[in-house]
One Martini backbone bead per residue (centre of mass of N, CA, C, O) as a GRO file, in nm:
protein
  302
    1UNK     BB    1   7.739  20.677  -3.548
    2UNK     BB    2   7.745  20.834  -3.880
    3UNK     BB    3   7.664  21.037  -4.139
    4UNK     BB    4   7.764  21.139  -4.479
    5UNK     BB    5   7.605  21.364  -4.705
    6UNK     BB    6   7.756  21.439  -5.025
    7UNK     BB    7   7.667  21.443  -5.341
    8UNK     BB    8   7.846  21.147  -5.477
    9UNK     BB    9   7.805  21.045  -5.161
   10UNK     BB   10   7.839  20.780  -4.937
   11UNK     BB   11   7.924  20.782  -4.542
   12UNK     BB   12   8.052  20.554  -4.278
   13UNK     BB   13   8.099  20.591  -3.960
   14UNK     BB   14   8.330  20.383  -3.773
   15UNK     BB   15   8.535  20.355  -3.483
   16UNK     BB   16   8.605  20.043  -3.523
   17UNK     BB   17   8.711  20.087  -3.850
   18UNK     BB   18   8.688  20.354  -3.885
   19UNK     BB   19   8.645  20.427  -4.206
   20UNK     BB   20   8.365  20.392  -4.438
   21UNK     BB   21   8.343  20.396  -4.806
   22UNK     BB   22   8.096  20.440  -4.962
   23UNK     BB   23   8.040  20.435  -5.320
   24UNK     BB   24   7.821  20.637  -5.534
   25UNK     BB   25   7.742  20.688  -5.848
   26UNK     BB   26   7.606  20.938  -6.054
   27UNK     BB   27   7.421  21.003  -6.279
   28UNK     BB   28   7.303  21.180  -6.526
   29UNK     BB   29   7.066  21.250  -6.657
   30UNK     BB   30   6.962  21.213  -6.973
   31UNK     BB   31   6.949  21.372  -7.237
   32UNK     BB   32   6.855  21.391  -7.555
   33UNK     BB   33   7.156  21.443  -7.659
   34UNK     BB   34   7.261  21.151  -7.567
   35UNK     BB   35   7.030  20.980  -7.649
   36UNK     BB   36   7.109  20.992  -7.945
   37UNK     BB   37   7.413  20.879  -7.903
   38UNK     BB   38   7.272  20.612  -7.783
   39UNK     BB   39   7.148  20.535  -8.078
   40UNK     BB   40   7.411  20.464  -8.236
   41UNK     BB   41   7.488  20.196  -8.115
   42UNK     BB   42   7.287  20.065  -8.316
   43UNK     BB   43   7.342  19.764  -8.495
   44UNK     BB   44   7.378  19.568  -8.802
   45UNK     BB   45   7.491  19.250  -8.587
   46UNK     BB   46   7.240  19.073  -8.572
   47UNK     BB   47   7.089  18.955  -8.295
   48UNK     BB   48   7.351  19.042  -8.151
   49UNK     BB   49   7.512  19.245  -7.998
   50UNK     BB   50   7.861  19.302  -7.923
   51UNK     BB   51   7.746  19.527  -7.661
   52UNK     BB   52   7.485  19.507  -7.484
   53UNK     BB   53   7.581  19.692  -7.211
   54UNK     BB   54   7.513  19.930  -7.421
   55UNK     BB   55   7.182  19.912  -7.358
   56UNK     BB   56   6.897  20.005  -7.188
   57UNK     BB   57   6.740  19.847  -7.415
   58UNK     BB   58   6.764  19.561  -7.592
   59UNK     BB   59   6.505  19.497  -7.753
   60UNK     BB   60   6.565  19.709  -7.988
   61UNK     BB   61   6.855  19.564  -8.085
   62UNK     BB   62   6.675  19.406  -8.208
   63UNK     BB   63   6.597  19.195  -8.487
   64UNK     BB   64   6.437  19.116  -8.759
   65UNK     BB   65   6.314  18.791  -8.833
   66UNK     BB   66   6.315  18.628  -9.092
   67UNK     BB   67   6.173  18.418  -9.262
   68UNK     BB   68   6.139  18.106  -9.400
   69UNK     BB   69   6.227  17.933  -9.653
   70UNK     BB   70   6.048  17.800  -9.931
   71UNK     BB   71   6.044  17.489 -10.050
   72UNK     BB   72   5.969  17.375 -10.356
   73UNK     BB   73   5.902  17.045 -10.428
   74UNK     BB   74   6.042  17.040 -10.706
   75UNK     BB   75   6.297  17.138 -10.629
   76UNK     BB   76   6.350  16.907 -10.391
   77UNK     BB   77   6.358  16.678 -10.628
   78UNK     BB   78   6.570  16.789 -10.796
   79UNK     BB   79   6.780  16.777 -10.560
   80UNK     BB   80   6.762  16.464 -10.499
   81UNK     BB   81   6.822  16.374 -10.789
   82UNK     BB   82   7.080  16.520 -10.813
   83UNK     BB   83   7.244  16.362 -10.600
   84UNK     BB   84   7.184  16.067 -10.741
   85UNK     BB   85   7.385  16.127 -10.952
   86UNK     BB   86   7.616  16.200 -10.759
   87UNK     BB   87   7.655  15.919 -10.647
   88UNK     BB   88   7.721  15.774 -10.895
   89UNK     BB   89   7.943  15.910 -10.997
   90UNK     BB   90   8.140  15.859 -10.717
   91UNK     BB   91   8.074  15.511 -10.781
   92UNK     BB   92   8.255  15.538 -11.050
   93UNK     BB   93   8.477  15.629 -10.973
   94UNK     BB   94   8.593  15.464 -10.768
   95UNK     BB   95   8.560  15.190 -10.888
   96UNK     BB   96   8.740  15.231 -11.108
   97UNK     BB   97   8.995  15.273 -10.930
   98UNK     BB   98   8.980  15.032 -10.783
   99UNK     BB   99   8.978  14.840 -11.055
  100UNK     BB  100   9.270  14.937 -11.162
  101UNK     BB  101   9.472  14.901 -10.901
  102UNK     BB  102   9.322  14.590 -10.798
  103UNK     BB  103   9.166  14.406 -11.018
  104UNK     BB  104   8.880  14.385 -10.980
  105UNK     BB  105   8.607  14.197 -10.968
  106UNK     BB  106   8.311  14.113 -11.017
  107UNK     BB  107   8.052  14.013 -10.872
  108UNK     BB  108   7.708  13.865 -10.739
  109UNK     BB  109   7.693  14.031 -10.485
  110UNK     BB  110   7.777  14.316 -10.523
  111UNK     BB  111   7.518  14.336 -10.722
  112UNK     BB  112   7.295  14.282 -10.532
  113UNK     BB  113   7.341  14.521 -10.329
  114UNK     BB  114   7.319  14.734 -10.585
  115UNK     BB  115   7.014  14.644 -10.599
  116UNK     BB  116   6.908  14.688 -10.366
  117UNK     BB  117   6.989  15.021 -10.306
  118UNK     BB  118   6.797  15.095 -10.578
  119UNK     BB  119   6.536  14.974 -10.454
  120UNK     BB  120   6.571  15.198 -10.168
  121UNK     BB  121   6.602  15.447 -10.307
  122UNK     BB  122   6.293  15.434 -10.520
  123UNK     BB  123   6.121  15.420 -10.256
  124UNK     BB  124   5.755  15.442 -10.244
  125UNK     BB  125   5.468  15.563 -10.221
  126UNK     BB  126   5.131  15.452 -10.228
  127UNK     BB  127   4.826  15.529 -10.277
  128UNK     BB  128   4.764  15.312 -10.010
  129UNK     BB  129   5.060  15.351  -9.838
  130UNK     BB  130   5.256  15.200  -9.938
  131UNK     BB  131   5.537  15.036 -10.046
  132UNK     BB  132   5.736  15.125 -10.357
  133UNK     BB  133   5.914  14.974 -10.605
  134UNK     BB  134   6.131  14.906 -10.836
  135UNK     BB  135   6.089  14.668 -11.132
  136UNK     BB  136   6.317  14.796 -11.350
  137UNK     BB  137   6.640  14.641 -11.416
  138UNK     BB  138   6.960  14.746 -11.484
  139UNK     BB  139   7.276  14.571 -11.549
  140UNK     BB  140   7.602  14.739 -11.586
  141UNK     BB  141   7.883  14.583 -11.751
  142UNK     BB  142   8.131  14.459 -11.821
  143UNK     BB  143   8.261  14.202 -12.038
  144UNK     BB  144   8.463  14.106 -11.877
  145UNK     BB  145   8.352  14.071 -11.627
  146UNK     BB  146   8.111  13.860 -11.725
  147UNK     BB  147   8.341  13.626 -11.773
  148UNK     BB  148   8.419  13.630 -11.540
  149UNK     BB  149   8.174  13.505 -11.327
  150UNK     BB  150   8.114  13.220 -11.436
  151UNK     BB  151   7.827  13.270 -11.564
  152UNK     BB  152   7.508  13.293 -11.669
  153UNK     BB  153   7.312  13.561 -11.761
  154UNK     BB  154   7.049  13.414 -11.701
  155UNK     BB  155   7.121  13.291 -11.413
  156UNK     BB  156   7.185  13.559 -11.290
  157UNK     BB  157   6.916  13.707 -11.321
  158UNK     BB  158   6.728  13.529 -11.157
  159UNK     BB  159   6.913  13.534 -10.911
  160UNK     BB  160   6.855  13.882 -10.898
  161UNK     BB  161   6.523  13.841 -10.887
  162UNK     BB  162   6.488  13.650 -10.622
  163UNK     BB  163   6.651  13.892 -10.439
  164UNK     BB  164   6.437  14.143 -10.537
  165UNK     BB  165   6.198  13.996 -10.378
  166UNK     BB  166   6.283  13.910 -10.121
  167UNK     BB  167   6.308  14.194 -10.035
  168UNK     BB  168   6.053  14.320 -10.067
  169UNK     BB  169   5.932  14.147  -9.855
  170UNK     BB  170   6.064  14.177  -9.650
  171UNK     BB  171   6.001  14.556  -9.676
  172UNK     BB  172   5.700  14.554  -9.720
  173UNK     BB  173   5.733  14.579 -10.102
  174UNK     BB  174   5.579  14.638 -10.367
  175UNK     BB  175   5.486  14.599 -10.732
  176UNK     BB  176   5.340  14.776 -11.044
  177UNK     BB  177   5.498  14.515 -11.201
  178UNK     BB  178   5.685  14.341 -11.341
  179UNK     BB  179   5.978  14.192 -11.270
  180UNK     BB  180   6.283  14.298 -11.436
  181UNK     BB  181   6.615  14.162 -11.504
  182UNK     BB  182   6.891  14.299 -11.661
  183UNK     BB  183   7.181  14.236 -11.848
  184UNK     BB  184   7.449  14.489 -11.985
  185UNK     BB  185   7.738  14.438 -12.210
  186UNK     BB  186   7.939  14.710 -12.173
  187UNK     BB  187   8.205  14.961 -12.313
  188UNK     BB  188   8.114  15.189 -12.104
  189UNK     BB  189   8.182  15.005 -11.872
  190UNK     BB  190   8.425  15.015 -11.619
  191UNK     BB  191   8.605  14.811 -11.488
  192UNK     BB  192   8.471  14.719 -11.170
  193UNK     BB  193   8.211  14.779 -11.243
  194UNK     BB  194   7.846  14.920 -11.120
  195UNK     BB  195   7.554  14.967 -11.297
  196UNK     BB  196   7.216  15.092 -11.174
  197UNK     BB  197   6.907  15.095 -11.305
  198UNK     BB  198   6.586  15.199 -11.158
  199UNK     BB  199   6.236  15.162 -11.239
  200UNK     BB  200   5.902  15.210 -11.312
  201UNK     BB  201   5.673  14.994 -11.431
  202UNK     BB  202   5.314  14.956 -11.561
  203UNK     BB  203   5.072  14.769 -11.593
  204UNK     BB  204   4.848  14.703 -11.774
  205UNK     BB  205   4.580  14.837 -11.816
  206UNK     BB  206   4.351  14.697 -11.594
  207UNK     BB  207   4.567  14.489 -11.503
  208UNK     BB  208   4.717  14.327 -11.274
  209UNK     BB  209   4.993  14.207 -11.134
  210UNK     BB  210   5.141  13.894 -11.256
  211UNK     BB  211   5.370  13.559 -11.156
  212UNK     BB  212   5.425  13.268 -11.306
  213UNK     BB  213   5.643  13.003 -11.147
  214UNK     BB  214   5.763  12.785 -11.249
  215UNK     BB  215   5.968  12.515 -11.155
  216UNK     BB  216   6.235  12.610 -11.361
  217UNK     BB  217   6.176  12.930 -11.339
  218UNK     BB  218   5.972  13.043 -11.517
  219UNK     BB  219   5.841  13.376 -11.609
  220UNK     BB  220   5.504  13.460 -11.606
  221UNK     BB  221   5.308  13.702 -11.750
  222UNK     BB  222   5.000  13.756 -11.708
  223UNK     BB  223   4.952  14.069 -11.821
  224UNK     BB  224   5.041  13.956 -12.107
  225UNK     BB  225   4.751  13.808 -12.193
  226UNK     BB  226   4.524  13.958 -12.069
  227UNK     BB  227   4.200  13.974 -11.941
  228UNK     BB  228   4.123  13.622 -12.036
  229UNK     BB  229   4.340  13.459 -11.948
  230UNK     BB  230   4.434  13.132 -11.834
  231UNK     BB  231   4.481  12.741 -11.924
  232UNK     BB  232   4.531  12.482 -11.778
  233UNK     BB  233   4.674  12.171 -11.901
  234UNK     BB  234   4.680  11.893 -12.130
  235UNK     BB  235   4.624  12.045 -12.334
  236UNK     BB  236   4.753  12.158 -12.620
  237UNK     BB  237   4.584  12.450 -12.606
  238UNK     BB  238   4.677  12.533 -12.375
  239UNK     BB  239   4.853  12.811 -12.214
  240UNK     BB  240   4.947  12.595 -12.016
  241UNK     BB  241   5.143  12.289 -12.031
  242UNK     BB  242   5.071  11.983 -11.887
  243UNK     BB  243   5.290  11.725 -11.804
  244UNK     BB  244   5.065  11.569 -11.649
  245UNK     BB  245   4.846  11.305 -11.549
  246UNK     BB  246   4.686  11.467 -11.299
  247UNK     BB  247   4.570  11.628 -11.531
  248UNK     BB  248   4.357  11.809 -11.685
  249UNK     BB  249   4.301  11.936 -11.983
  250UNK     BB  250   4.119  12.116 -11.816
  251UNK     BB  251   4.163  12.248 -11.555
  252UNK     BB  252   4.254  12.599 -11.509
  253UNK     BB  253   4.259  12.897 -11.424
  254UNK     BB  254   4.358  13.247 -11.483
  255UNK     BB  255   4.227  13.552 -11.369
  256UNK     BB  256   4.163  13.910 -11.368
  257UNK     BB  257   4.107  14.140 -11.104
  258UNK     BB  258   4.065  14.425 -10.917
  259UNK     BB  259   4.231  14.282 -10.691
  260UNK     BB  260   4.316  14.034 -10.890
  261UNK     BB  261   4.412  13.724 -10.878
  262UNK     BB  262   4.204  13.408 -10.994
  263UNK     BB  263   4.169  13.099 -10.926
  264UNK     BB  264   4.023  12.819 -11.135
  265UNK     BB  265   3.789  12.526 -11.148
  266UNK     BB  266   3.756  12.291 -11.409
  267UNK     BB  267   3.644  12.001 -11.312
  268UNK     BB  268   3.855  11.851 -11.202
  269UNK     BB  269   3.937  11.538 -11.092
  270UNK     BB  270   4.220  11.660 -10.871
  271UNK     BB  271   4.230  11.940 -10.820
  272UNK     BB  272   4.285  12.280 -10.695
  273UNK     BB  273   4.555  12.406 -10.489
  274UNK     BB  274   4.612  12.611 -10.236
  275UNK     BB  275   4.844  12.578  -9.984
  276UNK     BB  276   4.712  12.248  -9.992
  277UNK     BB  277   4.440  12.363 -10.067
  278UNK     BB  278   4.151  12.302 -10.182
  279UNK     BB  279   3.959  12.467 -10.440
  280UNK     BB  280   3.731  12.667 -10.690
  281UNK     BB  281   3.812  12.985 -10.554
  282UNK     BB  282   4.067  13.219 -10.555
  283UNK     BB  283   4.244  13.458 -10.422
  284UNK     BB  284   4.585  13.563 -10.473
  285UNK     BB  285   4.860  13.584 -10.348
  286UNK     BB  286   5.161  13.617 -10.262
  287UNK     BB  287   5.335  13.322 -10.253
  288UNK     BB  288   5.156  13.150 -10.357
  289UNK     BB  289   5.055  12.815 -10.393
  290UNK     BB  290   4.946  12.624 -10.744
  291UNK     BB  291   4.822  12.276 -10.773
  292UNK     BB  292   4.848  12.099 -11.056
  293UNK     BB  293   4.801  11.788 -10.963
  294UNK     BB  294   5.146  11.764 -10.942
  295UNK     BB  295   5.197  12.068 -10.984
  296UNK     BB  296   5.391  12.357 -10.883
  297UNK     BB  297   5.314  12.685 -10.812
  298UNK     BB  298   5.439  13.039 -10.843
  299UNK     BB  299   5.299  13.362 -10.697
  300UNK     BB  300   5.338  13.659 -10.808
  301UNK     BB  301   5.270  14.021 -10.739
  302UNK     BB  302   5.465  14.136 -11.031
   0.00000   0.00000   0.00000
């Protein structure tokens, strides 16, 4: 066996398959004048050329990647806000044509969903790290439709402020002022819309939010009372009168503090418990039940 060598080409001789011609072209080394024709190859393409193996080498290729452009907090929050606005369009376009169409009437349920919606819409951090909801709810619906629910609207307001106080409790959400919730039948609003706005009201400076719930369901708002807050009892005089037999004349006190809210036993004859358990002065929790006499409240913290 032979080998031939010769030229751009390299042959192999073998008796038994005959020849057997591997072929090698050889280059030739590029001059200067070729190396700049070949730098004419790369364009401004992207991050990859569209013929990268026509490239001696990729690397000079690439292009350089611009940094990410920064986003600015307010930016970003005008775009939010931007965002449910039109969300709110889009949700008032909507309703409003199925409400035309198929003559839908508002629901109480509806309603309540609706508010829950906004109340998770604008749930933010609070200052020391919990999860604060808006406290101030306007639903805003036409007056045929208010007509339609066969209900009162203060008996709907309430029931519509225990299911967004039950959510904010189930999520873990305090409100940084007391809670409520108001219907207003407006004719700007099209039938079988529903419109609700949440917004978030702070409580009187320097005293913490608290609403005291009576049996009737009736809530007194506490940081309105002032500083020096109230005393419950059979007395004529107090700020909340009890006709119960086992109440004394001044019961109990609630006053506001730093902490928070604290109930406070006046020397009554038949004691004041919270929680079923009698005390003398108790910092009050969210949901604590208040029982003066036989009467017996609850303590909403918002």
């Amino acid at each position: 066996m032979g080998q031939r060598i010769g030229g751009d080409e390299l042959g192999v001789d073998d008796p038994t398959v005959g020849l057997l011609r591997v072929v090698v072209r050889r280059h030739p080394t590029p001059s200067k004048a070729s190396g700049s024709q070949q730098s004419h190859m790369v364009r401004e393409e992207g991050l990859e050329p569209s013929r990268p193996f026509g490239h001696r080498h990729l690397k000079p290729a690439r292009l350089p990647i611009p940094p990410l452009a920064r986003v600015e907090e307010n930016r970003g929050y005008r775009l939010f806000m931007g965002l449910r606005d039109l969300e709110r369009a889009i949700e008032r376009g909507v309703d409003g044509v199925l409400g035309r169409v198929f003559r839908a009437e508002v629901s109480g349920l509806e309603i309540a969903k609706r508010v829950e919606r906004e109340l998770e819409a604008g749930a933010r951090r609070g200052g020391s790290g919990d999860r604060v909801m808006p406290n101030d709810i306007e639903v805003r619906i036409n007056p045929v439709d208010v007509r339609a629910l066969g209900v009162a609207t203060g008996e709907l307001e309430r029931e519509l402020l225990l299911a967004a106080r039950d959510h904010a409790r189930e999520a873990s959400c305090r409100f940084e002022g007391p809670l409520r919730v108001v219907i207003t039948p407006t004719k700007d609003a099209q039938k079988g819309t529903i419109e609700v706005f949440a917004t978030t009201e702070h409580a009187v400076p320097g005293i913490p939010p608290g609403t005291l719930v009576y049996p009737s369901g009736y809530r007194l708002d506490l940081a309105a009372n002032g500083a020096e807050g109230i005393v419950l009892g059979r007395d004529i005089a107090s700020d909340v009168v009890i006709e119960d037999d086992k109440a004394s004349r001044s019961h109990a006190r609630l006053r506001p503090s730093p902490q928070g809210w604290i109930v406070e036993d006046l020397d009554s004859t038949n004691g004041t418990r919270v929680n079923g358990f009698r005390t003398s002065a108790q910092l009050l929790s969210d949901g604590d039940h208040v029982t003066v006499g036989a009467t017996t409240f609850l303590f909403d913290a918002s």
